[in-house]
N, C-alpha and C positions, 0 to 999 in steps of 0.2 A: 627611292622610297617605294617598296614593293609593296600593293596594297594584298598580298598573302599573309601578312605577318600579324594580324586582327589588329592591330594599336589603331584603326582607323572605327572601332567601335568604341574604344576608351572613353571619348569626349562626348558621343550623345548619353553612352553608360551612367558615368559620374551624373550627367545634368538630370538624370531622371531620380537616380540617386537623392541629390540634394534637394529637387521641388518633392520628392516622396518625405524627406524628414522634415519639411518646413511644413507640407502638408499635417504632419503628423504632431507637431508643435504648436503649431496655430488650432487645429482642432481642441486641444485640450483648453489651450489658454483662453481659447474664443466660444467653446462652445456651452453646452447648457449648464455647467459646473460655474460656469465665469457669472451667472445671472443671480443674484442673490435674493431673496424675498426676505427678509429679514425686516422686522417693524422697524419703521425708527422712530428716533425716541423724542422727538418734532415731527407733527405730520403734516402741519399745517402751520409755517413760517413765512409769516407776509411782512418780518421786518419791522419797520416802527408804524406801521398801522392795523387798526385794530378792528375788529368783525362787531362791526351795527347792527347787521342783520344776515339769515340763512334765508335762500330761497331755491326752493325743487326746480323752477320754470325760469325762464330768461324774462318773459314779460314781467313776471312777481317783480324781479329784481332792476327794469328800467322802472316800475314804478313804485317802489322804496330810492332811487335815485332821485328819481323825478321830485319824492315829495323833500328830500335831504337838500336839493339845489332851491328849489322855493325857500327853506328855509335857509339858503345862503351857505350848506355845508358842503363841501366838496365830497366828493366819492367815486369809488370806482367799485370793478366788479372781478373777482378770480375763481376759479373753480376749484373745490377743495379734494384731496385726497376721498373725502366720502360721496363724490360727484354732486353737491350742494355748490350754488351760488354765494360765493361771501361778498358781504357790501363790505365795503372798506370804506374805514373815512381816517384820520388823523387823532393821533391820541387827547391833543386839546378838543376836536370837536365830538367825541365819542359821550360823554355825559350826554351831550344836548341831543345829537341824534338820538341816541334812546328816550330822551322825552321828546320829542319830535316823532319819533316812530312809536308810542306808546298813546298820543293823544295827538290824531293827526287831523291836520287842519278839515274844514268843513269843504267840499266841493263850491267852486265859483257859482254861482247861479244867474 
């Protein structure tokens, strides 16, 4: 095997070759084209529970938790698409939370 005959650059040649077209493949499929902003037509799917309340601040919303648990109604809390806090509670308890959060109990004294 006489290393004059250049077949001893063939095999780095090729491997440059093929990471340059994977290179060139992945870019397209992976880069800023691949990213879509397109609205959807759900923005805000939390499934079978239902939004009691919105709240701007975290505290707002442990304390619409706070007053939902006094009243015995489970809930939780997610961040929505429009960066608001949603209370979440259960579809059967959702009437009552809104009269619950609409006329909320007096402070302990």
């Amino acid at each position: 095997m006489a290393i004059s005959d250049g077949w001893y650059l063939a095999g780095p040649v090729i491997a440059v070759a093929v990471v340059g077209v994977l290179a060139v493949v992945l870019r397209r499929a992976l880069g800023r084209d691949a990213v879509r902003h397109e609205p959807s037509p759900v923005l805000d799917d939390f499934g079978l529970l239902r939004v009691a309340a919105l709240a701007d601040r975290s505290d707002t919303a442990a304390g619409v938790r706070s007053a939902l648990a006094q009243a015995g109604i489970r809930s939780t809390v997610a961040v929505g698409m429009d960066g608001l806090i949603n209370v979440l509670v259960f579809p059967d308890d959702a009437d009552r939370a809104r009269q619950v959060l609409d006329h909320p109990a007096p402070p302990p004294s």
